[in-house]
VOGU-3710 file (C-alpha; in Angstrom, 3 decimals, decimal comma):
1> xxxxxxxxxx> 99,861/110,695/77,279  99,175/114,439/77,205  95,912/114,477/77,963  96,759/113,068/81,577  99,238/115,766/82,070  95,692/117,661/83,733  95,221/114,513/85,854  98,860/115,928/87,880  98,617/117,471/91,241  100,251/121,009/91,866
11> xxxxxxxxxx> 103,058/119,581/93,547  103,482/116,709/90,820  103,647/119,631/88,390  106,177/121,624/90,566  108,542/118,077/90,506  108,064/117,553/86,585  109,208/121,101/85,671  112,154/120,140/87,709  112,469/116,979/85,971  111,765/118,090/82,233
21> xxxxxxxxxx> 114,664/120,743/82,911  117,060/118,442/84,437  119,826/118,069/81,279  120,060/114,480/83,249  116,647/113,537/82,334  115,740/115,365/79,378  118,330/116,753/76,568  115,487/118,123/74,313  114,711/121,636/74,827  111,279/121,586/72,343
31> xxxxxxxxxx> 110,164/119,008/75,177  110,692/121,576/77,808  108,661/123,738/75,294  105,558/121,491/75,164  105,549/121,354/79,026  105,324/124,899/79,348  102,461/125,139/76,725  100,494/122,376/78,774  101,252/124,125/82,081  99,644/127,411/80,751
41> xxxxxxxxxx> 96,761/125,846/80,354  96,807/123,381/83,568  94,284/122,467/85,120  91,830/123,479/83,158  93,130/121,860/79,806  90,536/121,419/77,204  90,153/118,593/74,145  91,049/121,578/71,605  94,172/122,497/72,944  95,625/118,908/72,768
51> xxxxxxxxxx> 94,705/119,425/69,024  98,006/118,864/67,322  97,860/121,552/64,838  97,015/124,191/68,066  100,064/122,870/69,422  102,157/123,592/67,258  101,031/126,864/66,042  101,259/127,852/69,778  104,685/126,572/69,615  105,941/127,508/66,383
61> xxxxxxxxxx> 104,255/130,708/65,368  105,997/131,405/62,512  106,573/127,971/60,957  104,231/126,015/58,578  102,611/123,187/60,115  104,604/119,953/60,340  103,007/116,684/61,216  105,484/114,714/61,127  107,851/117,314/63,674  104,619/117,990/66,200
71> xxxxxxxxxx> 104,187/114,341/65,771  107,642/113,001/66,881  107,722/116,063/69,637  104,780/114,229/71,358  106,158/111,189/71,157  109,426/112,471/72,936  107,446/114,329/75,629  105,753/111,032/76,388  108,759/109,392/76,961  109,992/112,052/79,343
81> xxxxxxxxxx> 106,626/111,809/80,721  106,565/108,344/81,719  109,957/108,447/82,712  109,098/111,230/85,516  105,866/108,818/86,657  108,646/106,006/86,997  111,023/108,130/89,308  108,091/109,715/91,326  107,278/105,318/91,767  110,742/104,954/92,339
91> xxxxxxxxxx> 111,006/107,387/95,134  108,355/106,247/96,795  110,102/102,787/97,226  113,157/103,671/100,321  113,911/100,467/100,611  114,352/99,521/97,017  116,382/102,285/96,904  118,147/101,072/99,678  118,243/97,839/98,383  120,272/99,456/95,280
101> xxxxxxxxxx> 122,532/101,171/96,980  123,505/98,510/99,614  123,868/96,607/96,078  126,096/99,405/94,657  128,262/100,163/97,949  128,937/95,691/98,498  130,733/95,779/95,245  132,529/98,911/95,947  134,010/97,688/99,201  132,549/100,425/100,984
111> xxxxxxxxxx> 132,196/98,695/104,692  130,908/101,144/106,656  128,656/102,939/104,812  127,006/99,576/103,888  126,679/98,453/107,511  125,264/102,152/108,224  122,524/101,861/105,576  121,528/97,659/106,342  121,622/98,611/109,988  118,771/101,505/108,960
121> xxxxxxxxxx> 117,295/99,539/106,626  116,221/96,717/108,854  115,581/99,172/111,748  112,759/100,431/109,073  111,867/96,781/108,402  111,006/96,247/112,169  109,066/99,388/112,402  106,823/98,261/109,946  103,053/97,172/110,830  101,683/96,092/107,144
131> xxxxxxxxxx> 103,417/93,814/105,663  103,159/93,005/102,029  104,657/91,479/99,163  106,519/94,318/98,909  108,009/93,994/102,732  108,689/90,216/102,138  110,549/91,031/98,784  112,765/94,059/100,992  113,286/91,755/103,660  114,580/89,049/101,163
141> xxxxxxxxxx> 117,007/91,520/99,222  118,641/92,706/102,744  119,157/89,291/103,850  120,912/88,706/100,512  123,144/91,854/100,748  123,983/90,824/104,288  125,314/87,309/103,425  126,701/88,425/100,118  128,912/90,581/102,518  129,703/88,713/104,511
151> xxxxxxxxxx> 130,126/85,503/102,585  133,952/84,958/103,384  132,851/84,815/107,647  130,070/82,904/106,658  131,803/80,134/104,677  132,769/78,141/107,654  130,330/79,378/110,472  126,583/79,316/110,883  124,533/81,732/108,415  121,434/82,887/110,432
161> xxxxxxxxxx> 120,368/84,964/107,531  119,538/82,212/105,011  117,032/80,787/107,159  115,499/84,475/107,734  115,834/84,588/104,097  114,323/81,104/103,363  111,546/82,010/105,847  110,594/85,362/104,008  110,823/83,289/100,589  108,283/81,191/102,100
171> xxxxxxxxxx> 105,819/84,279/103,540  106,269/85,896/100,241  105,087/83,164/98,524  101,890/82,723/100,860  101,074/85,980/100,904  100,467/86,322/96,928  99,036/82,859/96,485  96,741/83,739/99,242  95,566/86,731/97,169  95,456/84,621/93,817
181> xxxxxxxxxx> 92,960/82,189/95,284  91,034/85,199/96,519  90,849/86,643/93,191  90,130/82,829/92,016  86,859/82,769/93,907  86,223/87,102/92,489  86,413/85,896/89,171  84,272/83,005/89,676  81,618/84,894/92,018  81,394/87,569/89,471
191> xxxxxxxxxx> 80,572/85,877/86,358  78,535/82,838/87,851  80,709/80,280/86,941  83,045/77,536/87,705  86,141/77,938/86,285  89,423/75,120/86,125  91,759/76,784/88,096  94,221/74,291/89,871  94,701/75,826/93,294  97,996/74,384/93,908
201> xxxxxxxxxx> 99,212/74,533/97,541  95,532/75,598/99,026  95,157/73,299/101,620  98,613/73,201/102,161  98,857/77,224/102,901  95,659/77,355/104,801  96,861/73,993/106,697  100,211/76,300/107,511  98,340/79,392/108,759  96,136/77,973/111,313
211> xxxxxxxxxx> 98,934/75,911/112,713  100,359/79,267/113,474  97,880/81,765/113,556  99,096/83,124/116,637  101,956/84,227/115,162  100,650/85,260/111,767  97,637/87,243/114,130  100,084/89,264/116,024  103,268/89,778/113,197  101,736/89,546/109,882
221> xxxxxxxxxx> 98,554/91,445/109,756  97,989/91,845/106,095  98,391/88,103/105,458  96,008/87,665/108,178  93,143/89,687/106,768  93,603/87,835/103,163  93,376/84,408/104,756  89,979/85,881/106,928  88,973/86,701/103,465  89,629/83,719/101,557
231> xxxxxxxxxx> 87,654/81,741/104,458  84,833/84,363/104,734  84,215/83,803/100,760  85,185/80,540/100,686  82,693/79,318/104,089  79,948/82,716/104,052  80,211/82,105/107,330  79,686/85,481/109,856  82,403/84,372/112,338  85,257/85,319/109,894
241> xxxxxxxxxx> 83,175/88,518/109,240  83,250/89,174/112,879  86,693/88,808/113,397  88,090/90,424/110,455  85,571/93,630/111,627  87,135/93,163/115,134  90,885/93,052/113,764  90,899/96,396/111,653  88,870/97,735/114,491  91,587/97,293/116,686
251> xxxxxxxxxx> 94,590/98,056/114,472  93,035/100,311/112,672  95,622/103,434/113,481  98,510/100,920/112,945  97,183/100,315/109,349  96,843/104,053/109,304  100,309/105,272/110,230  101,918/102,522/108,039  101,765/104,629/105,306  99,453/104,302/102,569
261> xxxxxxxxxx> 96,040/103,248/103,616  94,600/99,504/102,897  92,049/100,297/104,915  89,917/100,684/101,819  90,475/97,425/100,557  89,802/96,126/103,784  86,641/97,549/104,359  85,421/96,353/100,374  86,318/93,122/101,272  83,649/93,368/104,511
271> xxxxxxxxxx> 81,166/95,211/102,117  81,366/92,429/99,818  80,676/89,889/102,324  77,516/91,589/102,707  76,409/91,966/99,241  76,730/88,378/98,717  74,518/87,274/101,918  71,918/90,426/100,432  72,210/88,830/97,133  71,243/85,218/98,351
281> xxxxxxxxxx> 68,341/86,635/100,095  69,672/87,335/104,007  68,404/91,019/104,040  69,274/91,208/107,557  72,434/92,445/106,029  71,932/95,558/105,322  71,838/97,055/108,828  75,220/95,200/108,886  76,193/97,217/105,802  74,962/100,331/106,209
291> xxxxxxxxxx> 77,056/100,441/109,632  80,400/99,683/107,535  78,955/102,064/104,861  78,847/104,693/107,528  81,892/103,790/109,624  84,004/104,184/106,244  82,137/107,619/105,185  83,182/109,093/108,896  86,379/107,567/108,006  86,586/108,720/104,669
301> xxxxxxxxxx> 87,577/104,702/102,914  85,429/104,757/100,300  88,549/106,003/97,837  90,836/104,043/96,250  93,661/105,360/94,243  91,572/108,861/95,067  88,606/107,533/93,058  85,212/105,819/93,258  84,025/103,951/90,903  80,324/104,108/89,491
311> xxxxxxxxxx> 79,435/100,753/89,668  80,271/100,915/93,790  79,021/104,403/93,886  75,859/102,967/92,794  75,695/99,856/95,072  76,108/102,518/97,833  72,883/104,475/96,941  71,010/101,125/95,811  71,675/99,208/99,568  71,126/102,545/102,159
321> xxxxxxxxxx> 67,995/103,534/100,238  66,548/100,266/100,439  66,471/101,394/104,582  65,039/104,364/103,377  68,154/106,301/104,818  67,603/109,343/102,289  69,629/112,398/103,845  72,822/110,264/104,623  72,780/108,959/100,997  72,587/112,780/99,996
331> xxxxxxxxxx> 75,204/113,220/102,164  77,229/110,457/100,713  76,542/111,365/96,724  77,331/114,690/97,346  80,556/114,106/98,998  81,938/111,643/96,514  80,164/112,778/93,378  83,607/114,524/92,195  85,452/111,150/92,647  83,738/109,183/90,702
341> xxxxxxxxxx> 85,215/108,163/87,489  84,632/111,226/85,402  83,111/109,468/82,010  80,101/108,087/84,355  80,369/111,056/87,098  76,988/112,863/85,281  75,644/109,901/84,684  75,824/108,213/88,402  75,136/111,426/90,036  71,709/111,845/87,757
351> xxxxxxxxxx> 70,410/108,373/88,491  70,998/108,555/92,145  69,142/111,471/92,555  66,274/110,263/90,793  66,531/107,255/93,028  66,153/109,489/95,982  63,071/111,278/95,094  61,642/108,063/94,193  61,973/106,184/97,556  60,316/109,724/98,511
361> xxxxxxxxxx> 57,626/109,027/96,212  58,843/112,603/94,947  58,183/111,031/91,938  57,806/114,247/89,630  61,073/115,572/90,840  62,377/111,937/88,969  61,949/112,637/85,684  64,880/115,855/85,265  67,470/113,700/86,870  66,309/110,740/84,452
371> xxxxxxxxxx> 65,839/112,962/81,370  69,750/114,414/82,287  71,566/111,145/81,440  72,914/110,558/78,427  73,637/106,553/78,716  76,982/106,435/78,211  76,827/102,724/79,525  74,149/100,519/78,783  73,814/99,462/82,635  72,558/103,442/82,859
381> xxxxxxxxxx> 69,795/102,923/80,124  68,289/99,589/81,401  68,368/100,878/84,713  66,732/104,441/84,015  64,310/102,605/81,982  63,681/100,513/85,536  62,925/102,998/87,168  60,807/104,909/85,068  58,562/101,828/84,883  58,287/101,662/88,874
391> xxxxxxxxxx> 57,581/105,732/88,641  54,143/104,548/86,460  53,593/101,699/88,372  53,507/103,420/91,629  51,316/106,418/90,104  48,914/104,361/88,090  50,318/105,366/84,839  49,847/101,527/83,162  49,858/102,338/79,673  53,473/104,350/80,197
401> xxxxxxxxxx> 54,999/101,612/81,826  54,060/99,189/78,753  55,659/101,533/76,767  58,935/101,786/78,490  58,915/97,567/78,439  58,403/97,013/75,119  61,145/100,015/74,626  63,632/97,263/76,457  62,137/94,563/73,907  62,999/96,475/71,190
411> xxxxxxxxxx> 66,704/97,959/72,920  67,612/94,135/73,375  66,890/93,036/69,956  68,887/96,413/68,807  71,775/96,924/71,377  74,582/93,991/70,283  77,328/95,389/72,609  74,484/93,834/75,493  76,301/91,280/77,523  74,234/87,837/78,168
421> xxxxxxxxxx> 73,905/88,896/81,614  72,372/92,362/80,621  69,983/90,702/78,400  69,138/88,510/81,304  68,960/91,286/83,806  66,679/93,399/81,414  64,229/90,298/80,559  63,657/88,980/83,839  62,370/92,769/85,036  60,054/92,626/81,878
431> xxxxxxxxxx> 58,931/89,217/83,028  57,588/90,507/86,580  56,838/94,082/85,552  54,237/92,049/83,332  53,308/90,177/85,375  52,631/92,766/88,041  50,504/94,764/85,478  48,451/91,480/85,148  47,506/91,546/88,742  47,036/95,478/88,588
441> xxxxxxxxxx> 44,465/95,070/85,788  42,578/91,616/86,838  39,725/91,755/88,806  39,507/91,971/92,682  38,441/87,860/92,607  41,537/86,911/90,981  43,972/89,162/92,303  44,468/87,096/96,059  45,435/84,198/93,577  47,599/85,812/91,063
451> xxxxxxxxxx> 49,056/87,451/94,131  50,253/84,289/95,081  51,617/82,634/92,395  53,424/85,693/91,357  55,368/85,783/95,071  56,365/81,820/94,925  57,326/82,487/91,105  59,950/85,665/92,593  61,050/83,086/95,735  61,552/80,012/93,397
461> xxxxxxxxxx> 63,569/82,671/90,901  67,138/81,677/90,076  68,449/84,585/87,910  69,031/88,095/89,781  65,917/89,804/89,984  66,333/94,120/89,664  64,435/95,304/92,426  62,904/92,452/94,024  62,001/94,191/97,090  60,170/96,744/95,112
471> xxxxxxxxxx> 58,279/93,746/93,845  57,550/91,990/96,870  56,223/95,641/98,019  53,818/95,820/95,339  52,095/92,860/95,854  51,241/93,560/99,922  47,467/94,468/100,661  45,920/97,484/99,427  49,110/98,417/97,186  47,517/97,196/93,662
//
């Protein structure tokens, strides 16, 4: 765990020195210690001086080196670690705390001071405009504190509060079943296949929201979106789309001011939409795209959990380019290129750019950004290797871009880590990169014809095709 101690933010690392000297939370002085080393060396903490032996010479000067002691100290300063990233989740959580305490102050018999705190409590409830698992699960514990408390008035008189109860039990349980069957369909999307699940209570749950979608529209907005989700990959139809666009639209600054953002999510889920219509061949989405792509880089969404990842990065650069919109994608790269994940940050940042200059037809300007990645992943080497081969297309350079495709050969028969999807992926760009070449080197009488068959061959094509556009492209007059 030390080597996240440089992931803290300033004020995270003003609460832990708090924490770590708090005799409540920590009784081990050497502990303290091995904060204080880390801290000297925050933010900028390097792999050497999480060496153990560095540690503990910086810590014990004069001593000999003990494994075993520097060892167990890193072990305890872990535990007091984790323990402080528990309380700083803990905090965040009011009304779990207030849940506890209510809890705490019932058995005490401390009336007033309980009716003080559930009186606030649900006050907060009714302020609140997202509404979560988390909200259900509050509401649920405060309706059990109040009847707990009042169990002696309610044992021969009407408890209102079970059925509030019994109603939230019931919202709850929509609300994350809603999300499972949505992460059903991901799982299933994403890999291709049909899976067993058994999605117990579907029809029933959907059958229960449109009978009162009113109500669910206008009190329960984040079960709302999930359900336009679920339909919108369930139907691909643009009319959920539309109105899911048209809902966060319009309660956008209530999602806002609820506290933390899920306007992120939100906007992925709208994103995604488009990517699958892209994927299946309507292309007319991209303008769609590119205007949530935009709306969420005014808005600053594309973060989640204060990080992009490279695969979405990439999708990013991959769709706008494809509209040939080249300075807001350096706009966009060069914005986010600190948030991506940092063990692809070099990476992503390298290929991107060498996209750029290639929809430029820049295309000498490619090669540094290509020759700078070091293929941590092997989605970064196939794809590099891609590109390169469009670079000697485009510029004539056939016997290079045979090269590079028999380099792929040979990296598929080599690479065993390759998923059966990457092989896929890699072969089916050989197969028309080949084939393009063909029609690049036949003469001018057979070139209509190949033409042909090689554009009903890329239409008829069931497996993902890198680049297809590109491809397409080629193959229009006067190109080859």
């Amino acid at each position: 765990m030390i080597e996240y101690f440089k992931d803290l933010s300033k004020k995270e690392i003003t609460n832990f020195k708090a924490f770590v000297n708090s005799p409540y939370h920590n009784s081990n002085r050497q502990v303290i210690r091995m904060f204080n080393y880390l801290r000297s060396k925050y933010p900028d903490i390097q792999e050497p001086d999480l060496d153990k032996a560095v540690i503990y010479k910086h810590l014990f000067p004069d001593k000999s080196y003990n494994d075993d002691y520097v060892r167990k100290l890193i072990s305890d300063f872990t535990k007091v670690f984790e323990n402080f990233l528990i309380q700083t989740e803990y905090e965040t959580e009011v009304q779990l705390n207030n849940t506890m305490l209510l809890r705490s102050l019932r058995k005490r018999g401390i009336k007033k001071r309980f009716e003080s705190i559930l009186n606030d409590s649900l006050k907060l409830q009714k302020k609140q405009f997202s509404r979560n698992e988390m909200y259900y699960s509050n509401q649920i514990n405060l309706e059990n504190e109040y009847y707990h408390f009042n169990f002696d008035k309610f044992k021969f008189a009407f408890a209102k509060c079970l059925q509030s109860k019994s109603d939230n039990i019931d919202l709850n349980f929509i609300f994350q079943k809603l999300h499972v069957f949505n992460e059903m369909l991901n799982n299933e999307y994403n890999t291709g296949k049909t899976f067993p699940f058994k999605k117990t209570f579907l029809d029933d749950i959907l059958g229960f929201i449109e009978e009162n979608k009113k109500i669910i529209k206008a009190s329960h907005p984040n079960m709302y979106i999930i359900y336009l989700q679920l339909m919108m990959f369930m139907y691909l139809k643009k009319d959920y789309m539309e109105e899911m666009k048209s809902y966060l639209m319009k309660n956008e600054k209530k999602f806002i001011s609820s506290g933390k953002s899920v306007l992120p999510y939100y906007y992925n889920y709208l994103v995604a939409f488009c990517l699958r219509k892209i994927n299946i061949g309507e292309t007319q989405y991209r303008n769609e795209l590119f205007s949530l792509y935009d709306k969420m880089l005014s808005k600053d969404l594309f973060l989640i959990d204060k990080i992009i990842n490279d695969y979405d990065f990439t999708s990013v650069v991959n769709n706008v380019l494809a509209i040939n919109k080249y300075d807001w994608v350096e706009t966009f790269i060069e914005k986010y290129k600190k948030f991506i994940e940092p063990a692809f940050a070099k990476d992503s940042y390298n290929l991107a750019k060498a996209k750029i200059y290639f929809y430029k037809k820049e295309f000498e300007k490619v090669f540094p950004y290509l020759n700078s990645i070091v293929y941590k992943n092997p989605n970064y080497y196939f794809n590099s290797k891609f590109l390169l081969v469009r670079v000697y297309l485009e510029t004539g350079n056939i016997r290079e871009a045979k090269y590079i495709i028999d380099n792929l050969k040979q990296y598929i028969r080599e690479k065993y880590i390759l998923t059966e999807e990457q092989i896929t992926i890699i072969k089916t760009f050989n197969k028309y990169a080949i084939e393009l070449i063909k029609i690049c080197q036949c003469t001018d009488k057979d070139k209509k014809a190949l033409t042909l068959i090689f554009r009903k061959e890329l239409d008829n094509e069931k497996n993902f095709v890198p680049n297809k556009a590109w491809f397409y492209n080629m193959t229009e007059a006067n190109k080859l």
